[in-house]
BASENU-857498 format. One record per residue (C-alpha): residue number from 0; residue in three letters; chain; x, y, z. Coordinates in Angstrom, 3 decimals, decimal comma, padded with zeros to 6 digits. Example, Ala and Ser with C-alpha at 12.3 -4.5 7.8 and 13.67 -1.06 7.14 Angstrom:
BEGIN
R:0:ALA:A:012,300:-004,500:007,800
R:1:SER:A:013,670:-001,060:007,140
# end
This chain:
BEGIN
R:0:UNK:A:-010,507:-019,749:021,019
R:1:UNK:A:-013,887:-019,279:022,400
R:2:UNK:A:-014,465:-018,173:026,121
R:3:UNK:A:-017,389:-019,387:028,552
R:4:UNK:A:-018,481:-018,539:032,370
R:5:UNK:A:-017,236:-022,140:032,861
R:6:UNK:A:-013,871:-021,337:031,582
R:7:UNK:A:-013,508:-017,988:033,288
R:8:UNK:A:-014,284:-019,636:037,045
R:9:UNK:A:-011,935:-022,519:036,261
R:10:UNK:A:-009,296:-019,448:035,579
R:11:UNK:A:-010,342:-017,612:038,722
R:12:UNK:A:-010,060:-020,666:040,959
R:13:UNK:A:-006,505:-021,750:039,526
R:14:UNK:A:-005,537:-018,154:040,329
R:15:UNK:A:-006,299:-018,389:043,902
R:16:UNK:A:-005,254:-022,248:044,658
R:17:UNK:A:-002,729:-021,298:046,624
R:18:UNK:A:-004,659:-019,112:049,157
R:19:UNK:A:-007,471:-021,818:048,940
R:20:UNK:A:-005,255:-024,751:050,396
R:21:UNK:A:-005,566:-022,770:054,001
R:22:UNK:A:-007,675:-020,138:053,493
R:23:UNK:A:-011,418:-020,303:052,941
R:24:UNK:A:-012,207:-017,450:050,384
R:25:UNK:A:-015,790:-015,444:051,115
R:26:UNK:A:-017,742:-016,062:048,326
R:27:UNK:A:-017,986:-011,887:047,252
R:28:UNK:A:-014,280:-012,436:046,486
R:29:UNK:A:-014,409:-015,074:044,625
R:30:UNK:A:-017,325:-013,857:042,652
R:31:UNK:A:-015,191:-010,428:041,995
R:32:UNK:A:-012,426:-012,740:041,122
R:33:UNK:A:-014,284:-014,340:038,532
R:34:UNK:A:-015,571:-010,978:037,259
R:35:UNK:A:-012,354:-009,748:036,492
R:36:UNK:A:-010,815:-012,574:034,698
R:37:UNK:A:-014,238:-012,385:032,338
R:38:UNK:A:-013,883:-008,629:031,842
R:39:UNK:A:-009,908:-008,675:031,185
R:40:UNK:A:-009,775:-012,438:029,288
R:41:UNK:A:-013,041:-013,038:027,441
R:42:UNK:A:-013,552:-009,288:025,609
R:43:UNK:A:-012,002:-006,485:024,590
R:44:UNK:A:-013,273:-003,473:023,880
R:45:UNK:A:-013,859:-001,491:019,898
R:46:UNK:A:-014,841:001,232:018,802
R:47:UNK:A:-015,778:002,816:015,124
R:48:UNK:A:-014,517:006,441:013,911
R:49:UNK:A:-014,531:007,874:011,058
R:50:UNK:A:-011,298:009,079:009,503
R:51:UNK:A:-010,238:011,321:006,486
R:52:UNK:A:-007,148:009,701:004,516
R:53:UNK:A:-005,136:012,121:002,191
R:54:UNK:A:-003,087:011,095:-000,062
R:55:UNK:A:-000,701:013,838:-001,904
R:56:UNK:A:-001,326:014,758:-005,300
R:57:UNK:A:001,761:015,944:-006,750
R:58:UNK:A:002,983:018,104:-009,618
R:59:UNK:A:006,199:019,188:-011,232
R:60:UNK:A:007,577:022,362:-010,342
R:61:UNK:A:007,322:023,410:-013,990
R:62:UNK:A:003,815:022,475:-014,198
R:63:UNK:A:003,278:024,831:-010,644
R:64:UNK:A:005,291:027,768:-011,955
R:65:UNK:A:003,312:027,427:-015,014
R:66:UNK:A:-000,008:028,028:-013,158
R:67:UNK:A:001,221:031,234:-010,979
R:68:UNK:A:-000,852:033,537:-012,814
R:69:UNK:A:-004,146:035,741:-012,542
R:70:UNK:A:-006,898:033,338:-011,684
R:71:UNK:A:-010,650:034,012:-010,974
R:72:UNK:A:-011,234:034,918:-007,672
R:73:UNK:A:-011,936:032,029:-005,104
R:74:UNK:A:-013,925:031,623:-001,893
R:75:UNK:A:-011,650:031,727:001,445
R:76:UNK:A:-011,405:028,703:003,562
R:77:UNK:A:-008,492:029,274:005,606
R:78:UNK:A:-007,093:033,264:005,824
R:79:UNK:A:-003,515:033,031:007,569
R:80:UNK:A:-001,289:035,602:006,067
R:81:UNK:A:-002,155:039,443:004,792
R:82:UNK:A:-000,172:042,220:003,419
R:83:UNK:A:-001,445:045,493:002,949
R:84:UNK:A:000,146:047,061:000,187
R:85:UNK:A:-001,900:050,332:-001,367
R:86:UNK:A:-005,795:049,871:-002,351
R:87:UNK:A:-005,037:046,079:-001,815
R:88:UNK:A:-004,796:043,196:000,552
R:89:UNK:A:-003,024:040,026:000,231
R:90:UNK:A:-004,178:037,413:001,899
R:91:UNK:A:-002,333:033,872:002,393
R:92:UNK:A:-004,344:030,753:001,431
R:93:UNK:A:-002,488:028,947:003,860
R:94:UNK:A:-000,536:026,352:001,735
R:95:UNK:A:-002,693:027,261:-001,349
R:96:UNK:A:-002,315:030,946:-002,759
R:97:UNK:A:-002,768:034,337:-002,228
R:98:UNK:A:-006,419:035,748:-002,827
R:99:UNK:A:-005,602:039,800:-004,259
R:100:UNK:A:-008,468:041,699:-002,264
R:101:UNK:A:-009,335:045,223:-003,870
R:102:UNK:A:-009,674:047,455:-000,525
R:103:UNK:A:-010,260:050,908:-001,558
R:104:UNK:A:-013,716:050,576:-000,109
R:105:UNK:A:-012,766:048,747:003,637
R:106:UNK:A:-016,154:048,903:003,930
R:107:UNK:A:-017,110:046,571:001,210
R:108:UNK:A:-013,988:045,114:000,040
R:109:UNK:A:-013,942:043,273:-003,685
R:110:UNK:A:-012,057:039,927:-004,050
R:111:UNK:A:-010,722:040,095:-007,424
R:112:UNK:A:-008,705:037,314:-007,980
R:113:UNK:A:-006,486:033,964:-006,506
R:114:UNK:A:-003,110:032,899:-007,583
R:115:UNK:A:-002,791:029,304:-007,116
R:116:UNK:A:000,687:028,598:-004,819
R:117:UNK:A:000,980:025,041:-003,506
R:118:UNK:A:002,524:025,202:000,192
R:119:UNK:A:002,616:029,339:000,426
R:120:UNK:A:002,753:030,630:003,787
R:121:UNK:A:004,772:034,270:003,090
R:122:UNK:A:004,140:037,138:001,344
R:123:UNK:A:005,626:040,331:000,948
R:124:UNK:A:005,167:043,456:-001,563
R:125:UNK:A:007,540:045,981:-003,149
R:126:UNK:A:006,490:048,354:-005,913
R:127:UNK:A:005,053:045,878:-008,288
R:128:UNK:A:006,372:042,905:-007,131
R:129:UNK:A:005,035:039,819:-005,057
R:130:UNK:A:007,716:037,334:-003,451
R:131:UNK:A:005,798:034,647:-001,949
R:132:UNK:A:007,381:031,661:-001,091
R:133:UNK:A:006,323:027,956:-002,401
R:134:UNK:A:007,332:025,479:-000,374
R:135:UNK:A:011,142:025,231:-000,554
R:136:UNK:A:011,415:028,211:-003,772
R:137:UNK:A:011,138:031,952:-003,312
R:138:UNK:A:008,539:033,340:-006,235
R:139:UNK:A:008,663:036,754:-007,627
R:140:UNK:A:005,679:037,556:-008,971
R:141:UNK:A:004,608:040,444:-011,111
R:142:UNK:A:001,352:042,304:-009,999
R:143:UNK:A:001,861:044,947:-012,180
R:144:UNK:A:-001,670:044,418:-013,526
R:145:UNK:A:-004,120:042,070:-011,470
R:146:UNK:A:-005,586:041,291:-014,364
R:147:UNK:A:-002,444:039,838:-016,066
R:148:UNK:A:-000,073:038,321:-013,276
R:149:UNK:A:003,055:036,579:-014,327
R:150:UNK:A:005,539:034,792:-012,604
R:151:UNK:A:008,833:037,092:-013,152
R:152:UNK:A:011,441:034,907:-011,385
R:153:UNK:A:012,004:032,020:-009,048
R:154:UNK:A:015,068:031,089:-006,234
R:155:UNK:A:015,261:027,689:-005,159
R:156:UNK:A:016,008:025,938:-002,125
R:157:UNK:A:015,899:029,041:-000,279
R:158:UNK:A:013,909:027,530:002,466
R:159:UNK:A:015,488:023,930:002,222
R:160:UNK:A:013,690:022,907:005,674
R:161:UNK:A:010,436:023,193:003,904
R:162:UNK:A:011,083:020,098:001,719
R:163:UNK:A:008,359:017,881:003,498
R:164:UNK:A:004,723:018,599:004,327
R:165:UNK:A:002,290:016,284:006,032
R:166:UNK:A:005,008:013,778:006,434
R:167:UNK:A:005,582:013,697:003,132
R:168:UNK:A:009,021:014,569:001,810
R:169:UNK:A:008,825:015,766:-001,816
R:170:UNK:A:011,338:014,966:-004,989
R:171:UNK:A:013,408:017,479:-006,373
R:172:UNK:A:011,447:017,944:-009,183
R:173:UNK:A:007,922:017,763:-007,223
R:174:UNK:A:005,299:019,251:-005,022
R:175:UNK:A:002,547:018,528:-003,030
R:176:UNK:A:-000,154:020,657:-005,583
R:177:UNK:A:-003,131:018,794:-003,744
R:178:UNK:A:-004,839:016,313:-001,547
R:179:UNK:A:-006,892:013,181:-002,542
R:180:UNK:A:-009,533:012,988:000,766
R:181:UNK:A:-011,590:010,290:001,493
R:182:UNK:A:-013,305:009,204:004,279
R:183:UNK:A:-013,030:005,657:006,015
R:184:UNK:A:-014,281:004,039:008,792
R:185:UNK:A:-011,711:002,190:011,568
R:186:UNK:A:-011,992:-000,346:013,824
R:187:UNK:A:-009,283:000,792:015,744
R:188:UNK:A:-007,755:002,406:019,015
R:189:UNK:A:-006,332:006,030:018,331
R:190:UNK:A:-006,120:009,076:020,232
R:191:UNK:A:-007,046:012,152:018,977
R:192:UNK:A:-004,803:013,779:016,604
R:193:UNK:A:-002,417:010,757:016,479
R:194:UNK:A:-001,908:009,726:012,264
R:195:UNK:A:-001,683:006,146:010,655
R:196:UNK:A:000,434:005,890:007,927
R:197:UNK:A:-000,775:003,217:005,004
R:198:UNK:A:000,211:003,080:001,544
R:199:UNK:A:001,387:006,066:000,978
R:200:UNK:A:-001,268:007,945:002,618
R:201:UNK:A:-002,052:009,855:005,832
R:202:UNK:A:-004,885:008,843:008,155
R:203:UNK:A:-006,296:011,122:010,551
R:204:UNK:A:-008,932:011,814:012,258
R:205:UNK:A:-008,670:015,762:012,136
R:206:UNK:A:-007,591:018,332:009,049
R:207:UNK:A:-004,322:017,825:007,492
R:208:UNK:A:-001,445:019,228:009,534
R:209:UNK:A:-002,302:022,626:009,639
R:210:UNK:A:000,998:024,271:010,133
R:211:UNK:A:000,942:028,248:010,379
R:212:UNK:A:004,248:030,267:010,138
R:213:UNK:A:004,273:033,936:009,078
R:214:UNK:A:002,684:037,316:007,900
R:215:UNK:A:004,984:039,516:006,330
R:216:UNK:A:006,320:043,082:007,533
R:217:UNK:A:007,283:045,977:006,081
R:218:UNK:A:008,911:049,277:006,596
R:219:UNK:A:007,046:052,965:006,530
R:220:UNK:A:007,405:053,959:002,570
R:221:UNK:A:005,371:056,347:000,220
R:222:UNK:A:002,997:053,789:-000,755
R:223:UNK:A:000,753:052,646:002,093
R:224:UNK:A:002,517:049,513:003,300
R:225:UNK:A:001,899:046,796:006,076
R:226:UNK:A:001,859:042,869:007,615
R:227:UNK:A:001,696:041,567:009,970
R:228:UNK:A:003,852:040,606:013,398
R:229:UNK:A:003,758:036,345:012,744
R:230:UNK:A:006,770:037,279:009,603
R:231:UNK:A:009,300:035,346:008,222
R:232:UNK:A:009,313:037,905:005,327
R:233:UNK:A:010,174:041,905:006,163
R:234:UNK:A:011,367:044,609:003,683
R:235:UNK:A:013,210:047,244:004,526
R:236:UNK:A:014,253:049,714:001,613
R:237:UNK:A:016,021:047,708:-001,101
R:238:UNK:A:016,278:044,697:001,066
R:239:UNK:A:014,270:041,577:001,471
R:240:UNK:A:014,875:039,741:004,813
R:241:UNK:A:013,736:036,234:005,427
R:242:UNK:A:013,855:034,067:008,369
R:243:UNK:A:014,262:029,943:008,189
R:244:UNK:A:014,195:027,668:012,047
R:245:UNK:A:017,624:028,783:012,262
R:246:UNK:A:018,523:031,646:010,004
R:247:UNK:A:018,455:034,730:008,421
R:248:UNK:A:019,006:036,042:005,001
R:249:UNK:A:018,995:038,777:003,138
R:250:UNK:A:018,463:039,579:-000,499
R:251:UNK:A:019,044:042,489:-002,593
R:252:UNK:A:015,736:043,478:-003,946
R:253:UNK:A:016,864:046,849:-005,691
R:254:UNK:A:015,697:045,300:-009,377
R:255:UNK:A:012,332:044,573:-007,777
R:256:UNK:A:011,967:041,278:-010,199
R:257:UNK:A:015,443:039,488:-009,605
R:258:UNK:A:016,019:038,940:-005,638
R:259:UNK:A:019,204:038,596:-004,784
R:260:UNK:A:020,704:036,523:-001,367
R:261:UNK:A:023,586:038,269:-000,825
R:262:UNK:A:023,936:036,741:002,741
R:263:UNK:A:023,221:034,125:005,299
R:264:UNK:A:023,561:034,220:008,902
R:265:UNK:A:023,303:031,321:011,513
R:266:UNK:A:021,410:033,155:014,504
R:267:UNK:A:020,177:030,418:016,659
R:268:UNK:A:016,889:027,587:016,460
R:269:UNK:A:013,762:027,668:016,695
R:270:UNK:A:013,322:031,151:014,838
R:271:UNK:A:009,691:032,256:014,521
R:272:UNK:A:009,224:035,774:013,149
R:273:UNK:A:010,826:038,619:012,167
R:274:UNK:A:010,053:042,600:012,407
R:275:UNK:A:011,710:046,044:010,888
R:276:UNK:A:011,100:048,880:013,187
R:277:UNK:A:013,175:051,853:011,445
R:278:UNK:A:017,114:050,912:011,240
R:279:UNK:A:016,427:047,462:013,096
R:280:UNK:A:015,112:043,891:013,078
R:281:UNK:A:013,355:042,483:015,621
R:282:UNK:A:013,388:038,733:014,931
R:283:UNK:A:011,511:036,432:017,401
R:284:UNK:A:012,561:032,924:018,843
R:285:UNK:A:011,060:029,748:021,030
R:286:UNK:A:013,586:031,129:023,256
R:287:UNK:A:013,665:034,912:023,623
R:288:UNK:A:013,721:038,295:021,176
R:289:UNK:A:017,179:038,648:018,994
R:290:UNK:A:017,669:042,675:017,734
R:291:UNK:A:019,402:043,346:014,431
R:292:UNK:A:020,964:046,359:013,352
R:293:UNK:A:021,054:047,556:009,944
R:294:UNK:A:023,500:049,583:009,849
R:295:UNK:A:024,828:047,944:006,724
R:296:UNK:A:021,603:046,700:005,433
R:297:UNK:A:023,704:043,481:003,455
R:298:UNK:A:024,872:042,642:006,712
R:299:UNK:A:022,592:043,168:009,751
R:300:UNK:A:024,641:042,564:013,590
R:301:UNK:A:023,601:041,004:016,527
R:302:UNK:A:022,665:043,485:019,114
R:303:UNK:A:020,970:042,345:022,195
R:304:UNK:A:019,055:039,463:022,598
R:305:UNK:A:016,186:039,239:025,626
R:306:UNK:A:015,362:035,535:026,639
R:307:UNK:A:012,060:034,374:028,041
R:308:UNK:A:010,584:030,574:028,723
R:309:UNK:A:010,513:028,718:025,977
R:310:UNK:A:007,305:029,291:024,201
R:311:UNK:A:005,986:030,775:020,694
R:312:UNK:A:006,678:034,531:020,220
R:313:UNK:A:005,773:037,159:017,637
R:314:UNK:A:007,042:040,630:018,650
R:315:UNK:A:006,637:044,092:017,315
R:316:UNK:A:008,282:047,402:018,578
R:317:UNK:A:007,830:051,352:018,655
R:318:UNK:A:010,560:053,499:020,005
R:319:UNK:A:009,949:052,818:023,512
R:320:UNK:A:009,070:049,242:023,921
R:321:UNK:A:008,686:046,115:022,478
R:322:UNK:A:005,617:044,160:022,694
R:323:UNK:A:006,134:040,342:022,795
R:324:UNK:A:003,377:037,826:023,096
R:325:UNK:A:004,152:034,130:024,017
R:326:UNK:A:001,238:031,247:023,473
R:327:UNK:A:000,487:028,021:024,416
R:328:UNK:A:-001,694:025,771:022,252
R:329:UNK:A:000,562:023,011:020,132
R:330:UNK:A:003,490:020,640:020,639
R:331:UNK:A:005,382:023,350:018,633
R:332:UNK:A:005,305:025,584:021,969
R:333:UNK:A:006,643:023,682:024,401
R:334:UNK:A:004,811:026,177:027,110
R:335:UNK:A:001,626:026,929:029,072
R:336:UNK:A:002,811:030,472:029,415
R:337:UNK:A:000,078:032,612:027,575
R:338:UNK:A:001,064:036,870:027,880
R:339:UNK:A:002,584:039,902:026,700
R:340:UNK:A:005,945:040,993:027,938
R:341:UNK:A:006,077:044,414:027,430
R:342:UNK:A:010,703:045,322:027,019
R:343:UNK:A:011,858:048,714:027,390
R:344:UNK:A:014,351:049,324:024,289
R:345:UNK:A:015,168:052,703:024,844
R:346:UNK:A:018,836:051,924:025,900
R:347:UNK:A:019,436:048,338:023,654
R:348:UNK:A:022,481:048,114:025,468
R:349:UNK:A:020,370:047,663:028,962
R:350:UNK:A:017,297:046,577:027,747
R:351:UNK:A:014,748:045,293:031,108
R:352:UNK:A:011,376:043,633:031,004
R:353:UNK:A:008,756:046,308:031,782
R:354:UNK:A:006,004:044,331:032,969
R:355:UNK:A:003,736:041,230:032,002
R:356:UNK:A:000,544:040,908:031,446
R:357:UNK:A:-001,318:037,779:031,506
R:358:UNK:A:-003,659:036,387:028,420
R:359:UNK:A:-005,200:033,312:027,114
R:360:UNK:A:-003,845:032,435:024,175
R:361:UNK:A:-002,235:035,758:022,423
R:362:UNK:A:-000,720:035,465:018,777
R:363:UNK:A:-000,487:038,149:016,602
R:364:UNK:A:-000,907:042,085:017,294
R:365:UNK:A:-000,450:045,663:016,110
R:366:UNK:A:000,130:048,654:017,499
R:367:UNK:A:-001,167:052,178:015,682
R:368:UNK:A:-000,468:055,235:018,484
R:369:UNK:A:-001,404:054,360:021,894
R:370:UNK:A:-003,803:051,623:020,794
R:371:UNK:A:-002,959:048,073:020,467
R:372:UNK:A:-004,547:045,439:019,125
R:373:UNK:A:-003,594:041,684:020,688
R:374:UNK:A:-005,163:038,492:018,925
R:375:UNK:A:-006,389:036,318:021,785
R:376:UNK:A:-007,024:033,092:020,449
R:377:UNK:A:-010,504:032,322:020,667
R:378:UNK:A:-011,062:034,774:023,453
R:379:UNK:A:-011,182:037,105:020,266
R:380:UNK:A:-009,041:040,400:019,671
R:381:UNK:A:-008,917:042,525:022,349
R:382:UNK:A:-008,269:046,017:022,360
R:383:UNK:A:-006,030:047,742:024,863
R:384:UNK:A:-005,258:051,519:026,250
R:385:UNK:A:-001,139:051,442:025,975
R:386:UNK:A:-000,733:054,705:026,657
R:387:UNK:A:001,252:054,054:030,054
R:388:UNK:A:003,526:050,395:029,392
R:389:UNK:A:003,299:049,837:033,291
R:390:UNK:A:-000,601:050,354:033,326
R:391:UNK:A:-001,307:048,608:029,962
R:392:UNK:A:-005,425:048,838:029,925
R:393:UNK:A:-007,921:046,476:028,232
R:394:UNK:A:-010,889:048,426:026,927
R:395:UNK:A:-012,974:045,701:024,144
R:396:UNK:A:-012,883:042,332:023,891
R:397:UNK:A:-014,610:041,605:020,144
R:398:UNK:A:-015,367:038,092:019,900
R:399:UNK:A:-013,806:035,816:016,799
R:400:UNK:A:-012,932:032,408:015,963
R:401:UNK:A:-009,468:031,752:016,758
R:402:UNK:A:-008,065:035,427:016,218
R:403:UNK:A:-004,416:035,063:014,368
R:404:UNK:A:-003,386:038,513:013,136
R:405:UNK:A:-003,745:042,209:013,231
R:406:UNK:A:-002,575:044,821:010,968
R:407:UNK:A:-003,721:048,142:012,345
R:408:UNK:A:-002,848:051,221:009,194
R:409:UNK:A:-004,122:053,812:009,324
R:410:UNK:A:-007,157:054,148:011,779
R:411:UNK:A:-008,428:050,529:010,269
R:412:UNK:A:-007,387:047,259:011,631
R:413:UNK:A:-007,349:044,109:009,649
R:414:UNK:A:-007,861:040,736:011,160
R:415:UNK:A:-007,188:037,596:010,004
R:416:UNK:A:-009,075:034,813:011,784
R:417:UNK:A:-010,455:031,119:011,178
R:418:UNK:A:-013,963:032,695:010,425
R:419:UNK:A:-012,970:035,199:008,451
R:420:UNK:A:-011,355:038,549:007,145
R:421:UNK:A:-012,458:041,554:009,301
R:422:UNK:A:-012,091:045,250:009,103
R:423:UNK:A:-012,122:048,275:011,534
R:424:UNK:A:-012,247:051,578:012,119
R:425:UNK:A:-011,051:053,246:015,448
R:426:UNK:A:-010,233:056,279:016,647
R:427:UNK:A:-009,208:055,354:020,055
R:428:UNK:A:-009,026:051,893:022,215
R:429:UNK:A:-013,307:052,811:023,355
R:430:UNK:A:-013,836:053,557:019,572
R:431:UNK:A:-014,167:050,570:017,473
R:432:UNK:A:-016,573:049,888:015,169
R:433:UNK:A:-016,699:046,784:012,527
R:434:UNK:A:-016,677:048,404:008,525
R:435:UNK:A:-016,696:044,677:006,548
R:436:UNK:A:-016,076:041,074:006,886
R:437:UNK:A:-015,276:038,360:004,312
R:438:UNK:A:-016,644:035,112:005,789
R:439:UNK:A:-014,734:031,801:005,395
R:440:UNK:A:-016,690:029,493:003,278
R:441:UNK:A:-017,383:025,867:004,945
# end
């Protein structure tokens, strides 16, 4: 039905017959009356964006397992997880692979080669084996030689909350390998972020969910061994510990190639990350800090548990204090809180918040001595004096992309951010000085 001024005054004067029988109306209000019944009755308002739609490409787990193997190196796009582990680092793909980064020079590192994993986010290393997990499965994965990698063994359903990705829930027999993108162009009202399904595929306006879990931990050993504080993964001796939303198990890794889960434990929701610190396991919430003992590594107990606002939370701990960072930044929070809590652990059975200190957007960090290392969002990694945990002082801010997480080993810190891999050296928190960087290809 077509409009016209005509139209449009006959509305406004019907709407204002009543007032008109006694009342005479000034002509500026009848004019704005008129105005407003053409602006909200004759048009409405468009507008054109352009969208990606992905559509899942999926493969059988067979064909997946198949394809776990030594694979020439590829470029990164999107470093999440690391593990140091020796001469080399590991670094997560996220929801892709694991690119196998020779390190023995940190100041030109060599990326030697890419094993293709569809939906890994963890990794973990023990002598020569690589668990990484794909999707809902737990890999093991023989590094023995980089050259020759082979896919050793396989537990499924270990992470049964994985099952889905994008929206998509997968078969039994199936997983998302891929995406089909293609851009479109909508006439259409959507807020940013918000996704359209059609016909089987997702429409949105930014990258596919981007969903970021975990780096894995480790205990001291005899080989040089590291990861970061975001784990769902953490070794300790013969034991591989995992994390799910809601619980933890553990699995006897003493034949290196055939994991074991030799227990489960329900120990809360919304479980985020998890870290060994000698004969304990520091295992982060939404909802506060949970400490394991390991007394009897098959079956680690409850100890304390120190609850904060709700709010995203890697921790890591020394034999003093433990460091806990809680960010902002995605519905997954539920916070605007953005800080470190700083706990004193020396008596677990009294444990006390130290002090907090206030950040912008703090994820993952490291601490080697008295210097730590805090990932700051995109205010970059920042470098801190912790010498005294009630006078905790920030000595270099080094600018970065969206900073996620920091392995410091050694004198050298690793950083994993959304522009890259970087590497330095530092002697002290005014001592840092950049060695390499492996840029994320666009």
């Amino acid at each position: 039905m077509g409009c016209s001024i005509e139209h449009a005054i006959e509305q406004a004067i019907q709407t204002k017959k009543i007032t008109m029988q006694k009342k005479t109306i000034p002509a500026s209000a009848l004019l704005l009356a008129i105005c407003v019944v053409i602006l909200s009755g004759c048009f409405k308002d468009t507008a054109t964006k352009h969208y990606k739609i992905y559509t899942p490409i999926y493969k059988t787990k067979q064909e997946v397992r198949d394809n776990i193997k030594s694979n020439a190196p590829q470029a990164v796009n999107s470093p999440g997880k690391m593990y140091v582990y020796g001469n080399y680092i590991f670094l997560n793909e996220r929801n892709r692979g694991v690119h196998i980064i020779d390190n023995s020079n940190p100041s030109s590192p060599v990326n030697k080669a890419f094993i293709n994993i569809p939906g890994n986010e963890d990794i973990a290393v023990k002598g020569n084996a690589l668990y990484a997990d794909c999707y809902t499965d737990l890999m093991t994965i023989d590094i023995t030689n980089i050259n020759n990698i082979s896919l050793k063994d396989f537990t499924s359903n270990l992470f049964p909350e994985r099952n889905s990705y994008g929206g998509f829930y997968m078969p039994n027999d199936k997983v998302i390998a891929d995406w089909f993108v293609k851009d479109t162009i909508m006439n259409i009202e959507i807020s940013d972020g918000q996704g359209i399904w059609t016909n089987g595929s997702y429409v949105t306006d930014s990258n596919i969910w981007n969903l970021t879990f975990s780096v894995a931990s480790t205990s001291a050993s005899p080989t040089k061994a590291a990861g970061g504080s975001m784990a769902r993964f953490a070794i300790v001796d013969n034991y591989l510990y995992t994390v799910t939303t809601s619980q933890l198990k553990s699995l006897d890794i003493t034949n290196t190639n055939q994991p074991l889960l030799t227990n489960t434990k329900n120990i809360g929701w919304q479980i985020e990350t998890i870290y060994p610190f000698k004969n304990k396991l520091f295992i982060g919430s939404q909802t506060g800090m949970y400490i394991f003992d390991l007394g009897n590594p098959n079956n680690p107990v409850q100890g304390m548990m120190f609850g904060h606002a709700r709010a995203c939370d890697p921790v890591i701990a020394d034999d003093n204090f433990a460091y806990v960072t809680l960010h902002s930044g995605n519905s997954m929070c539920w916070t605007t809180s953005n800080e470190l809590n700083v706990i004193n652990i020396q008596n677990l059975s009294s444990s006390s918040l130290t002090k907090t200190y206030a950040l912008t957007n703090p994820k993952g960090l490291s601490k080697q001595g008295n210097v730590l290392f805090i990932c700051d969002g995109n205010d970059g990694l920042k470098v801190f004096d912790a010498t005294d945990a009630n006078n905790i002082v920030l000595k270099k801010k080094i600018p970065m992309a969206d900073a996620f997480d920091v392995i410091a080993l050694n004198n050298i810190a690793i950083v994993s951010a959304k522009d890259g891999l970087y590497q330095y050296s530092f002697t002290s928190p005014n001592n840092v000085t950049l060695l390499s960087k492996i840029r994320v290809q666009q």
